[in-house]
Structure formats: C-alpha cells, structure tokens
DOPAMAR-279278 format. One record per residue (C-alpha): residue in three letters; residue number from 1; x, y, z. Coordinates in steps of 0.2 Angstrom, whole numbers. Layout:
{pado ALA,NUM,{X,Y,Z}}
...
***
This chain:
{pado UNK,1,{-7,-21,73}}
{pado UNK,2,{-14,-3,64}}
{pado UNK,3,{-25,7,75}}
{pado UNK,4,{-31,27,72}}
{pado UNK,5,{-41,36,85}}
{pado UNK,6,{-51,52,81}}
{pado UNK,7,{-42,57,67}}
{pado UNK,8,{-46,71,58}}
{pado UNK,9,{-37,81,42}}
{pado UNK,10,{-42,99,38}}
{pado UNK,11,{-31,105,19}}
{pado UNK,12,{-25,122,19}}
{pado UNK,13,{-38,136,13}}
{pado UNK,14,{-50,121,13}}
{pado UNK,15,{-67,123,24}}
{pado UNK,16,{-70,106,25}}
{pado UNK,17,{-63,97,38}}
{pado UNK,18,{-62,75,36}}
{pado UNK,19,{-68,66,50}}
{pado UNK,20,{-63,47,51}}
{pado UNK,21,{-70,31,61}}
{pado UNK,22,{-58,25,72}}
{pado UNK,23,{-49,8,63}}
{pado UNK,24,{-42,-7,77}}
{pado UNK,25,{-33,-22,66}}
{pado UNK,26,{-24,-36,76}}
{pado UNK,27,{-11,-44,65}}
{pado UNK,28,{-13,-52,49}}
{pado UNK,29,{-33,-44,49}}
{pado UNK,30,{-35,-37,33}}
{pado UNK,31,{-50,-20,30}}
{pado UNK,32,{-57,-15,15}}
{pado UNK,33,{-65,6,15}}
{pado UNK,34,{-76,9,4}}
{pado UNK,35,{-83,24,-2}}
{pado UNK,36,{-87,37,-16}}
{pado UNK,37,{-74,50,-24}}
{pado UNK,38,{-70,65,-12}}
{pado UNK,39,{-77,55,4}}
{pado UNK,40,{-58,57,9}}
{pado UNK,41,{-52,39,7}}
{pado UNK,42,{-37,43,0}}
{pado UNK,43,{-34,56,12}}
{pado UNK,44,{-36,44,24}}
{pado UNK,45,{-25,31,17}}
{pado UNK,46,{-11,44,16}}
{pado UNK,47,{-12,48,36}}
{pado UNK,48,{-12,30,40}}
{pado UNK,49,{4,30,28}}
{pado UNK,50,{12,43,37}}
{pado UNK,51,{9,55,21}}
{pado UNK,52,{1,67,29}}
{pado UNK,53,{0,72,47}}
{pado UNK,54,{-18,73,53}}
{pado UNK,55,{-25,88,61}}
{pado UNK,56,{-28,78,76}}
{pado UNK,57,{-28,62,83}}
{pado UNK,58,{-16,47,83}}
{pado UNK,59,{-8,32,71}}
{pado UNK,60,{-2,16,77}}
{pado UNK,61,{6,3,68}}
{pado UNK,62,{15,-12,79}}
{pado UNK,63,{13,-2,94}}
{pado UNK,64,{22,14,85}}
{pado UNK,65,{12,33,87}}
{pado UNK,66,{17,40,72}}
{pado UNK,67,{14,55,77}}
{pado UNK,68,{27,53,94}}
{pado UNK,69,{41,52,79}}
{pado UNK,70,{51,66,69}}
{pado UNK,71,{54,68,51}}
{pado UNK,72,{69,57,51}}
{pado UNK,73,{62,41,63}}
{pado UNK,74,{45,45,51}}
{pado UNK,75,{54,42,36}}
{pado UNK,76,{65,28,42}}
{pado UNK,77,{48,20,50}}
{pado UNK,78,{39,21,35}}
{pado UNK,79,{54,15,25}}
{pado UNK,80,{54,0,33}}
{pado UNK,81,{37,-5,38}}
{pado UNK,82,{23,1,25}}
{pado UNK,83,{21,-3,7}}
{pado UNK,84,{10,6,-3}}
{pado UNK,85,{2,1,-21}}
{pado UNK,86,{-3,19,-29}}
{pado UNK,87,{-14,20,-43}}
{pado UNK,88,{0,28,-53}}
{pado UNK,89,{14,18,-53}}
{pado UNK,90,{31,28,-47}}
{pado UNK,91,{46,15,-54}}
{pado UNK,92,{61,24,-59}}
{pado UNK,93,{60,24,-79}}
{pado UNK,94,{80,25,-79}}
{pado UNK,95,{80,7,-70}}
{pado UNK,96,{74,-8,-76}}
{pado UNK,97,{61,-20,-65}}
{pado UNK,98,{75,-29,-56}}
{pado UNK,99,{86,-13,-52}}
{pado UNK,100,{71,-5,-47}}
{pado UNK,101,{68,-17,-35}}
{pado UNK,102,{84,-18,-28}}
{pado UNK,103,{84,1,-26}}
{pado UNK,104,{69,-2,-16}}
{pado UNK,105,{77,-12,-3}}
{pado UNK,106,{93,0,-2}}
{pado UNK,107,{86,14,3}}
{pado UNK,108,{74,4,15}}
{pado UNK,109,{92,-1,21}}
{pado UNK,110,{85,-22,18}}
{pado UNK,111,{99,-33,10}}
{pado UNK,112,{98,-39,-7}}
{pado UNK,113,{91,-57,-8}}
{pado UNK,114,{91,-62,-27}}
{pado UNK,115,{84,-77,-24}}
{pado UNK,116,{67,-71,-14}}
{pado UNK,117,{65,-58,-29}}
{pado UNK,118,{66,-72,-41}}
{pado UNK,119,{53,-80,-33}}
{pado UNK,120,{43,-64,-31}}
{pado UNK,121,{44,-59,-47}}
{pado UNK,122,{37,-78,-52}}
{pado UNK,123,{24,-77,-41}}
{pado UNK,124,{17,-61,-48}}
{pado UNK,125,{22,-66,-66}}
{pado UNK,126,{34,-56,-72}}
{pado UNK,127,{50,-63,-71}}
{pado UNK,128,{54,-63,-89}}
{pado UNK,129,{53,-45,-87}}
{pado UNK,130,{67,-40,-73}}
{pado UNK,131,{78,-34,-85}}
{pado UNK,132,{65,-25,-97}}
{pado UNK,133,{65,-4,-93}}
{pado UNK,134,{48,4,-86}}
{pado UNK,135,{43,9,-103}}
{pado UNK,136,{41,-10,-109}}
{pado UNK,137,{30,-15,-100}}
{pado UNK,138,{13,-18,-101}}
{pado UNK,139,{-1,-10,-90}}
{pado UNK,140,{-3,-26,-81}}
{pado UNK,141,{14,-31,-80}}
{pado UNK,142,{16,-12,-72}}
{pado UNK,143,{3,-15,-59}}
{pado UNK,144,{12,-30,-53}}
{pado UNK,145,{28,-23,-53}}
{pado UNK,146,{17,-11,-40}}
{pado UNK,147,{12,-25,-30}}
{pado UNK,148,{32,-32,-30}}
{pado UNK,149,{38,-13,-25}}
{pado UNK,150,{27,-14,-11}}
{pado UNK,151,{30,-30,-2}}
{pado UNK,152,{49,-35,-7}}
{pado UNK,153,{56,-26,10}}
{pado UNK,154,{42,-37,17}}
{pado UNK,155,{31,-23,29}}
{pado UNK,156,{19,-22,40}}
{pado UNK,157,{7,-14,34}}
{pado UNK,158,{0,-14,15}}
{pado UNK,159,{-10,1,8}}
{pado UNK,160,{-16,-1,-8}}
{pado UNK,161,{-25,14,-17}}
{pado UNK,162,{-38,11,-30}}
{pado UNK,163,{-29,-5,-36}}
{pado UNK,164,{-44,-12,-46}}
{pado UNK,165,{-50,2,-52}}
{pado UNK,166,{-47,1,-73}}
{pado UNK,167,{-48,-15,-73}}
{pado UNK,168,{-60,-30,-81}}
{pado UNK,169,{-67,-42,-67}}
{pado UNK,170,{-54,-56,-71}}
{pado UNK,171,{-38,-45,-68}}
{pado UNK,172,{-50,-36,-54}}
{pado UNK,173,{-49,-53,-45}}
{pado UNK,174,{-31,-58,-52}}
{pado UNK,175,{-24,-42,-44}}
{pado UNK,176,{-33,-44,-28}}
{pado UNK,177,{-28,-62,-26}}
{pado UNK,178,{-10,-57,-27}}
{pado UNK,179,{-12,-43,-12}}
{pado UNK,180,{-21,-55,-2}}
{pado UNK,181,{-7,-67,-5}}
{pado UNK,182,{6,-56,-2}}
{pado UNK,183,{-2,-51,15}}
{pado UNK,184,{-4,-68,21}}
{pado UNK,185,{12,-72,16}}
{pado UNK,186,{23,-58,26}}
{pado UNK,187,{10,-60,39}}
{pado UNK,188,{4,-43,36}}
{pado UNK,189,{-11,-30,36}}
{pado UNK,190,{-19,-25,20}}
{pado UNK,191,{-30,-10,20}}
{pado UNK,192,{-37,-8,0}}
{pado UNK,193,{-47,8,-2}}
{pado UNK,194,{-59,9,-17}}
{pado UNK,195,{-77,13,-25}}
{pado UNK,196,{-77,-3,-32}}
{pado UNK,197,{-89,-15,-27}}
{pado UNK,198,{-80,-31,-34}}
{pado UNK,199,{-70,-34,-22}}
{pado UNK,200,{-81,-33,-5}}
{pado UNK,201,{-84,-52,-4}}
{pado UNK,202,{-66,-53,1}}
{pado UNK,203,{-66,-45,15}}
{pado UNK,204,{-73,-45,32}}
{pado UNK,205,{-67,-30,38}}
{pado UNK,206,{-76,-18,27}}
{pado UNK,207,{-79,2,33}}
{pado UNK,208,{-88,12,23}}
{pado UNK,209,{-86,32,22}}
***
C-alpha cells in the first residue's frame, strides 16, 4: 500500500513551491505520472522514496509514515522495502554485475541466494554478464542491471525514473515489460515517472502533473 496526502516540497532559495495530488495504491496497483520537464515529477518520486523530506504532508508505504521515522529507521526502511531504477545507473564500477548485486543485498541486511540471482539475471538477460566489470557492459545490458539492482532484495515499492526515456520503441517496451514483471512477481507497486507517452497504454493508474 503507498499513500501521500497534501504533500508539498519548497528547495532552498527556490520561490516555487511543488504542490502534489494525493496518490492512494492498494497492493500490487501499479501508477504511471506523467508530465513535462520541471513539473516536479522527479521531485516527487524522490519524496515518495524517502529522498527528500516534503515540506509538508505525509508518506505511507505498508502502513509506515515516513515521516514518523528518524534517519537511521529511514535509511534501514528504505533499505529494505524500496527499489529505485535511476536514469543514471549507480553500480560500483570496482565490482562486477554479480558482486554488485550481492552487495546490494548486504547492506539491505537480505541473505545471498545464488540461485534466485541466477534466475534474475536470466530473466533479464544478462547472466553471461555477472562476472563482466560495469565498464563492459552495454547500455542495455546496464539498464537491466538497473532493473536487477532494484528488485533483488524484493521491495515493496518500485520507483522508476525516466526508464524509457533514450530508448527505440522496441527496447521502450522490452524495458517496461521487465518492470511490470518484476512488480507482479514480488507482488509489488510500480510507480514509473516520465514524458514519454509510449508507455501509457499500460497502465491504468495514470496521473498527470
């Protein structure tokens, strides 16, 4: 369950102040926001991330206020429960695919199951790249490795920035296919953010900013 009532976010030194529509998801329900550059979208992914505390209002995720926990129970919540897909991807260039992951569950405190990384990494294609550094991969075969960062400790909540954005329309839908899947499959919300158009006919939850 993800929930945000009257939030709003003002940046420092910044007049304008972002004012968001409250969001109410029941398990698994999925939500697409749309809307052009500097509407605040990503600003609003962040607070539902826990990035950013909001000027005021509330963020509830499985029945959690965000904002009723400290730094530490934030960062162990967020940890534990939220994956995000950035548009940039954030792998440790030291590491390669596999160690990254497996870094990813220990500092989310998950155990190391080889097995269900296997068949992550198959799902998503890139299993003959777990033991290939950051800098070998392709730009696809990063995006996925994105996707496999974000849902390997198996959250609650998936946040996905942008994640169509530079892409032709059959990666467009290849990408998205893989998120949807991923949701389904840990029994998850998605909330994707974008300008692109594309992908709206997946989704029946769409606000627009």
């Amino acid at each position: 369950m993800v929930r945000t009532e009257n939030l709003t976010f003002k940046y420092h030194q910044k007049e304008t102040v972002f004012q968001f529509p409250d969001i109410d998801l029941n398990q698994t329900e999925n939500l697409l926001i749309l809307g052009k550059s500097g509407i605040g979208k990503t600003t609003l992914l962040h607070l539902m991330a826990g990035l950013l505390k909001p000027s005021s209002g509330t963020v509830t995720i499985t029945d959690v206020n965000l904002q009723s926990l400290n730094s530490k129970q934030l960062d162990k919540f967020i940890g534990e429960n939220i994956g995000l897909v950035f548009q940039k991807n954030y792998a440790v260039r030291s590491l390669n695919v596999m160690e990254n992951i497996q870094a990813r569950l220990f500092f989310c405190k998950k155990k190391v199951d080889h097995s269900a990384i296997t068949n992550l990494l198959q799902q998503l294609n890139i299993e003959s790249c777990k033991s290939k550094k950051i800098n070998e991969l392709s730009e696809g075969q990063l995006q996925r490795l994105g996707i496999a960062l974000s849902v390997i400790h198996e959250p609650k909540l998936i946040l996905a920035d942008e994640p169509t954005a530079s892409l032709d329309d059959e990666n467009c839908q290849a990408v998205m296919s893989l998120l949807l899947d991923q949701a389904k499959k840990n029994k998850a919300n998605l909330v994707v953010i974008t300008h692109d158009q594309r992908v709206k006919p997946l989704f029946q939850n769409i606000l627009e900013l």
